[in-house]
C-alpha positions as CSV (number, residue, x, y, z in Angstrom):
1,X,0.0,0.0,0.0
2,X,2.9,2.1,0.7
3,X,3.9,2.6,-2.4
4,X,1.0,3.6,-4.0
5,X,0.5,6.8,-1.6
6,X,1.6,10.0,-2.9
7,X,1.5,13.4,-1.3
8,X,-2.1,14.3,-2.4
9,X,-3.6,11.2,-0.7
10,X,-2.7,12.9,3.0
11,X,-3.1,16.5,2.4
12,X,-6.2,16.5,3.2
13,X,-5.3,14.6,6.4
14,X,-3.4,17.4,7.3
15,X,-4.7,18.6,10.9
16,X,-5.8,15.0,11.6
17,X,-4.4,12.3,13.7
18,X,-2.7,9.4,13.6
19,X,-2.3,6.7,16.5
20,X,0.6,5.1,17.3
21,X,0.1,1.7,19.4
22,X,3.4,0.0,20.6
23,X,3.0,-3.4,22.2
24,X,2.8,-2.8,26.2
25,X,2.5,0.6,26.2
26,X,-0.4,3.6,25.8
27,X,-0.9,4.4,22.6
28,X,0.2,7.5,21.3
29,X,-1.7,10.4,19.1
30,X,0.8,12.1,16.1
31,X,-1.2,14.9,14.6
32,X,-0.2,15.5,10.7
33,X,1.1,19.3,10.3
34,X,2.8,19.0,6.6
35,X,3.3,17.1,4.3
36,X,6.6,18.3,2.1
37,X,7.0,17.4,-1.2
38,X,10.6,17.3,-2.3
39,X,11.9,17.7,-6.3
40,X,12.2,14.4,-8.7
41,X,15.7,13.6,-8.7
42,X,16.5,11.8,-12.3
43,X,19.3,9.7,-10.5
44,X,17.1,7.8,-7.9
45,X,13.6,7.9,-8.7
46,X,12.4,5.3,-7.0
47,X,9.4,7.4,-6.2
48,X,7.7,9.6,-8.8
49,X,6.5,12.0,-6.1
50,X,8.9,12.1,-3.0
51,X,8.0,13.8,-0.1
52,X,7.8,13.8,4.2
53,X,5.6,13.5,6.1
54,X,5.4,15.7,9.3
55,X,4.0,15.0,12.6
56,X,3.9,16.6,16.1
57,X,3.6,13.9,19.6
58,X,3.5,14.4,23.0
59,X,7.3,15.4,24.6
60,X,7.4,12.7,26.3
61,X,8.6,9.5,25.8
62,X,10.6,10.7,22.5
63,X,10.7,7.7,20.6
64,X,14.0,6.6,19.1
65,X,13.8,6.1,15.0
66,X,12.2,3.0,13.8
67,X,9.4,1.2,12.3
68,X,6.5,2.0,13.6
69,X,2.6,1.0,13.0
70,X,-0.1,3.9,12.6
71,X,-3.8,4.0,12.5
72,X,-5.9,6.0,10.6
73,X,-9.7,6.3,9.7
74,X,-8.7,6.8,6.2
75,X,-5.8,4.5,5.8
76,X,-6.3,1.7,8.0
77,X,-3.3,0.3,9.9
78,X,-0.1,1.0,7.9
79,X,3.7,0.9,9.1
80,X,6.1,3.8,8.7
81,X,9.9,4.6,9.9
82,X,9.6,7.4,11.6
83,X,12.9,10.0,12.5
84,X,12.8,12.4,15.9
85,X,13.7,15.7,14.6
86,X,13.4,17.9,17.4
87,X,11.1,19.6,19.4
88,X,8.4,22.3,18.2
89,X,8.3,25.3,19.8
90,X,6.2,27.3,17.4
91,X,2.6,28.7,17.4
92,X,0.4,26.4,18.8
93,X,2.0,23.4,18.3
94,X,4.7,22.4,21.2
95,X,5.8,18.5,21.7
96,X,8.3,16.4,19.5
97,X,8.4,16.5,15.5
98,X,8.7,13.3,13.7
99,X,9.5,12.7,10.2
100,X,7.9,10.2,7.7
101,X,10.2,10.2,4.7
102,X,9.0,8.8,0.9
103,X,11.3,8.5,-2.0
């Protein structure tokens, strides 16, 4: 399924959230705040359309990069590798950013 999701099929998703459920633990809300598309590069184009996804979670725990399962109304369960990229600080938003990379 992966691989047949480009950026269009979440940006309308953006503002929603996504649940994270790890084995033994509470599960975790990640709201969607961007998706980034990122320019075709002719040497690996694995991906037609690459782009990140970008979502906000609580501070705490920070979870360490890895493969992770979310849940969505609109997607069903799926699993991603998600990237810590530091906290956000800005606006409304504050908690830790995660990344969601596609290429």
């Amino acid at each position: 399924m992966l691989e047949t999701l480009t950026p269009a099929s979440f940006a309308e998703h953006v503002g929603s959230r996504f649940r994270l459920q790890i084995e033994g633990q509470e599960p975790l809300e990640l709201e969607l705040f961007e998706v980034a598309r990122y320019e075709e590069n002719p040497d690996f184009a694995a991906r037609k359309e690459p782009f990140s996804l970008l979502f906000s979670g609580p501070v705490s725990p920070v979870l360490p990069q890895a493969i992770y399962p979310l849940e969505h109304p609109a997607f069903g369960r799926f699993e991603v590798f998600l990237v810590p990229i530091g906290p956000d600080r800005r606006g409304k938003r504050t908690g830790m950013r995660y990344e969601a990379a596609f290429n």
